[in-house]
DRENKOLTOR-848227 format. One record per residue (C-alpha): y, z, x; residue in three letters. Coordinates in steps of 0.001 Angstrom, whole numbers, padded with zeros to 6 digits, always signed. Example, Ala and Ser with C-alpha at 12.3 -4.5 7.8 and 13.67 -1.06 7.14 Angstrom:
DRENKOLTOR-848227
-004500+007800+012300ala;-001060+007140+013670ser;
end
This chain:
DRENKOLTOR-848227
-017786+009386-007476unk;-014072+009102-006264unk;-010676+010038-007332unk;-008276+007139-005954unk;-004952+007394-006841unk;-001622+005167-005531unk;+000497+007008-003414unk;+003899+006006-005600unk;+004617+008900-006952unk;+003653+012438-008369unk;+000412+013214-010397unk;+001096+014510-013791unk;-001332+016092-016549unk;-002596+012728-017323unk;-004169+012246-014332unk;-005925+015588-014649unk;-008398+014019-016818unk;-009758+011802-014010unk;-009941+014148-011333unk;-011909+017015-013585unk;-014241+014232-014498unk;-014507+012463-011179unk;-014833+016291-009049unk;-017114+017960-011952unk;-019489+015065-012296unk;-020302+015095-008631unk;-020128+018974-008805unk;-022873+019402-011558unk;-025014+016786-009966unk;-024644+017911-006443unk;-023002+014630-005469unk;-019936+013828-003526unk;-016134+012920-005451unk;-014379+011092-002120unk;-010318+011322-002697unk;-008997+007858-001602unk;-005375+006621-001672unk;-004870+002977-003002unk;-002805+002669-000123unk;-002309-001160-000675unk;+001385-001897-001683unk;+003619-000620+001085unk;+006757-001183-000985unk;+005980+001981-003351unk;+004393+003810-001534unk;+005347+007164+000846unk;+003759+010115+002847unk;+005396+012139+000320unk;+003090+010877-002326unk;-000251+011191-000106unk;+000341+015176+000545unk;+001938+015924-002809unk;-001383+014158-004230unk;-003621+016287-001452unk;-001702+019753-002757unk;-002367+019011-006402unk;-005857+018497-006381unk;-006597+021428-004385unk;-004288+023488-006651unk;-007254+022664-009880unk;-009599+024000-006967unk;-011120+020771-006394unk;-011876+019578-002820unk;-013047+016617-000639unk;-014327+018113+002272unk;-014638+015096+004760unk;-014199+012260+002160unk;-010971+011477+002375unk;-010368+008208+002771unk;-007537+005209+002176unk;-007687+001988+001400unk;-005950+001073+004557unk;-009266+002276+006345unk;-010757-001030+005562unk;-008160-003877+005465unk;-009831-005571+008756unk;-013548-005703+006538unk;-011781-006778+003371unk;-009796-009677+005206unk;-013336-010428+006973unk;-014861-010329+003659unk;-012019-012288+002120unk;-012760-015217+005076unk;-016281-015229+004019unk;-015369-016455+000382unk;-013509-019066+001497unk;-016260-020240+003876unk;-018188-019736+000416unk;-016096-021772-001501unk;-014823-019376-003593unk;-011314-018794-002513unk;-008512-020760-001977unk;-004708-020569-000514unk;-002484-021732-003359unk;+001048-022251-002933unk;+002342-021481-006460unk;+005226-019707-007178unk;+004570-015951-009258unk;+006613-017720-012291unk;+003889-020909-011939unk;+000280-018537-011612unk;+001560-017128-014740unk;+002195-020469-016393unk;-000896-022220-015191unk;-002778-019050-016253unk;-002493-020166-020335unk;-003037-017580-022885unk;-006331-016175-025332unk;-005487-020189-027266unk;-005220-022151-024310unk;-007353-022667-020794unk;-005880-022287-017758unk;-004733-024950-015659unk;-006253-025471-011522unk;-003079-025015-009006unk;-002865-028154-007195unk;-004777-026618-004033unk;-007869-025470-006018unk;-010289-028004-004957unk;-008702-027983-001013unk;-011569-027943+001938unk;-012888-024943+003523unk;-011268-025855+006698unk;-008319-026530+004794unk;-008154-023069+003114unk;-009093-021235+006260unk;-006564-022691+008302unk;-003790-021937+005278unk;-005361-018144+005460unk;-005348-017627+009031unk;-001195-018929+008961unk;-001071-016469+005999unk;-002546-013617+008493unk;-000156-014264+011177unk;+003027-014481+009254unk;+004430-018178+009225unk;+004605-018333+005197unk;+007841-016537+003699unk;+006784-013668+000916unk;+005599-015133-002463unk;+005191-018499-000755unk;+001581-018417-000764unk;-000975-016569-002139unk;-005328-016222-001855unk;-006968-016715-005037unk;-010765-016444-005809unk;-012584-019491-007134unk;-013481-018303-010748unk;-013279-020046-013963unk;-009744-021173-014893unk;-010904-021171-018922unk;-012665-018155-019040unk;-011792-016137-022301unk;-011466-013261-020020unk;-007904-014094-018585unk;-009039-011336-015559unk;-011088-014025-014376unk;-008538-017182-013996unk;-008752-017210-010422unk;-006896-013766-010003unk;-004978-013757-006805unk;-006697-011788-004094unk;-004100-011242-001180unk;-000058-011382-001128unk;+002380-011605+001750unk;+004304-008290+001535unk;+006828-008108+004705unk;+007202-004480+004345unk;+006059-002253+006866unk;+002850-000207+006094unk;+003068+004188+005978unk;-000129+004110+008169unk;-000658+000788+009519unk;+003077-000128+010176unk;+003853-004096+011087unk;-000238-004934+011658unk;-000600-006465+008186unk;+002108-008596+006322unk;-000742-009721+003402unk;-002041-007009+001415unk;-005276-007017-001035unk;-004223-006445-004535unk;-006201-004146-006483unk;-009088-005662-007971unk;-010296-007114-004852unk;-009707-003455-002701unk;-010905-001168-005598unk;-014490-002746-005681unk;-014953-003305-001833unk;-013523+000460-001200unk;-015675+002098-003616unk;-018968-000323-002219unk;-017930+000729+001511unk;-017594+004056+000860unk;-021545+004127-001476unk;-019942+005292-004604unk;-022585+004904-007083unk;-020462+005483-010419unk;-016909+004059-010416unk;-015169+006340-013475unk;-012350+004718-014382unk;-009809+004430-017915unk;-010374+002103-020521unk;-007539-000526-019046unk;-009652-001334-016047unk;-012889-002793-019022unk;-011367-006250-018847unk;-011680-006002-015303unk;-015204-004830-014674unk;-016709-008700-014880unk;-014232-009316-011827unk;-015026-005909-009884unk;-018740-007403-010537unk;-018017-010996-009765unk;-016603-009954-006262unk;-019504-007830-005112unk;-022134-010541-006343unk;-020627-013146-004359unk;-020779-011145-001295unk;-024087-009376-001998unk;-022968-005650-000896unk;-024055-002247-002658unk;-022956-002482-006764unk;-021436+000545-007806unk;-021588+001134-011631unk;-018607+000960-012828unk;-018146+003678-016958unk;-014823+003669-018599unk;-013119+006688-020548unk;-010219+006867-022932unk;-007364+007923-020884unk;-005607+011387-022323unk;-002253+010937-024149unk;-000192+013894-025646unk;+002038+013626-028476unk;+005826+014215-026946unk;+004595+013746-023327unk;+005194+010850-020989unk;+002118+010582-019256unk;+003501+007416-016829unk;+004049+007473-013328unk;+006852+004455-013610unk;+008647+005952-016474unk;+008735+009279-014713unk;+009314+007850-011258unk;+012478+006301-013270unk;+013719+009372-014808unk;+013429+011562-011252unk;+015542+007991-009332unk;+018297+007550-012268unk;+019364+011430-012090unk;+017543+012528-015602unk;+015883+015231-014034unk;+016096+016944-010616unk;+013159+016297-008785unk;+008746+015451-009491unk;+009023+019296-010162unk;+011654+019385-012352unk;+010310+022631-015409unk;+010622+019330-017892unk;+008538+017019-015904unk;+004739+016731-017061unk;+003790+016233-013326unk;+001563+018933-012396unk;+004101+020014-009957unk;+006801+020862-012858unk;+004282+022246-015197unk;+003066+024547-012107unk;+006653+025495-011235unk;+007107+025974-015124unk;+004703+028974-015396unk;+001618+027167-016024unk;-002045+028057-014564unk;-004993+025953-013180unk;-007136+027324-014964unk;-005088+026708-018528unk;-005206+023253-017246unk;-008457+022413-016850unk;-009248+024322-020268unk;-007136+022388-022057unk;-009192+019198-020393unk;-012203+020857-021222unk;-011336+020890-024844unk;-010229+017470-025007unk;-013465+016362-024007unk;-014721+012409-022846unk;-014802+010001-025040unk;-014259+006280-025241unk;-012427+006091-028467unk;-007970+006152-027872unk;-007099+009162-029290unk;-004040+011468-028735unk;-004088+015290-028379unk;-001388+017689-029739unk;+000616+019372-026724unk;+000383+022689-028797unk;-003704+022534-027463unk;-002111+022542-023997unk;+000381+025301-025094unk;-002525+027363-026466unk;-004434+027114-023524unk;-001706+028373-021418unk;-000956+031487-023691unk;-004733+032539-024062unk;-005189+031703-019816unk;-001650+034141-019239unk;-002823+036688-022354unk;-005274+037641-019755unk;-003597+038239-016402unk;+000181+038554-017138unk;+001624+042086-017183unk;+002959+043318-019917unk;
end
């Protein structure tokens, strides 16, 4: 299995879910749970992040060992694999603004439309990619997009763009890159690199699955299996990296470890134990179906965890 978070920001108790069932899955089987960083947008992301990330999952007394790995590690085999779509026929260079992609992309009534460059040559497309590689397009004036099935019901599968042009300097591989895989081309070649056999992920990444699929047919590399979960919500809790990351930048709270932060970080500096934690995960249980737990579980869990080693 494998735990692969983004390095924007702070891991709160929502994420706790994922990384008990990721580390205790492999733990009960004798397998392996690999941490990797999505490290693929350099314009959110920050060494902060990584070690902060590194910290918290040892603090639930889960560990990696030798598996740690970013996504970074394998940007040269993901641009060679990207090349050998093209030379497959089954990516293109399209030149479409962000605004356009989303037009052309039509809705759950109407098809999508082909960008203009869809049916371009191979040599075409590889020479657009290789100018892509080395910089001479501007950011968001061209993208890659895999060859798909522009009225598929499953809008996931509209030719999805594959690589953007990002001039922002990378935290580990500085100016070597300026396009960067987006996520549902680096999560399924990351986890097939690395020989994850089951890819654990929430329910928002089902529609996806056919892609994740799609990608490591054409390429015929190792298939992971891919199970979703429900993710865990809590009544009166903002379990959302964004919306917190917005709350610690606009002055709302201190820091990531503010006491009122649910970031494992604030709820650690707030009193609260590992071990309460991963109770209160334990009680909440897998399960596909949304559902949203009270935050007096959590608060129970705490008071029965402290009931036995707090002085009196």
């Amino acid at each position: 299995t494998r735990f692969p978070p983004e390095p924007n920001g702070y891991l709160h108790i929502g994420h706790t879910k994922s990384i008990c069932l990721n580390f205790g899955i492999a733990r009960e089987n004798q397998g392996q749970c690999n941490l990797r960083m999505d490290d693929t947008n350099p314009t959110k992301e920050e060494v902060e992040y990584v070690d902060s990330i590194k910290e918290d999952v040892r603090w639930l007394g889960f560990d990696w060992g030798e598996h740690y790995y970013q996504a970074s590690d394998y940007f040269a085999r993901m641009h060679a694999d990207a090349i050998r779509l093209i030379e497959l026929g089954k990516a293109y260079v399209c030149f479409l603004s962000q605004e356009q992609i989303r037009e052309f992309h039509g809705d759950e009534k109407r098809p999508g439309r082909p960008s203009p460059t869809r049916d371009a040559s191979v040599e075409e497309n590889l020479a657009a990619f290789e100018r892509m590689t080395r910089g001479e397009f501007d950011e968001g004036k061209a993208v890659l997009r895999a060859r798909i099935d522009m009225a598929s019901p499953n809008i996931n599968m509209r030719d999805p763009v594959m690589y953007r042009i990002l001039r922002t300097p990378h935290h580990r591989t500085g100016s070597a890159w300026c396009i960067y895989p987006m996520y549902d081309w680096a999560h399924g070649q990351s986890d097939s690199i690395e020989g994850v056999t089951h890819s654990l992920c929430d329910l928002s990444y089902e529609d996806h699955r056919p892609l994740y699929d799609w990608f490591l047919d054409q390429l015929e590399i190792f298939h992971p299996r891919q199970i979703e979960f429900a993710r865990l919500n809590i009544n009166y809790t903002v379990l959302s990296k964004r919306f917190l990351k917005q709350l610690v930048m606009q002055g709302f709270v201190k820091d990531w470890d503010d006491p009122r932060m649910p970031t494992l970080r604030g709820m650690r500096r707030r009193g609260y134990t590992a071990d309460a934690v991963l109770e209160f995960i334990r009680r909440v249980g897998v399960a596909k179906n949304y559902s949203i737990s009270d935050v007096a579980l959590l608060e129970e869990c705490v008071r029965d965890d402290l009931n036995k080693h707090s002085l009196r």
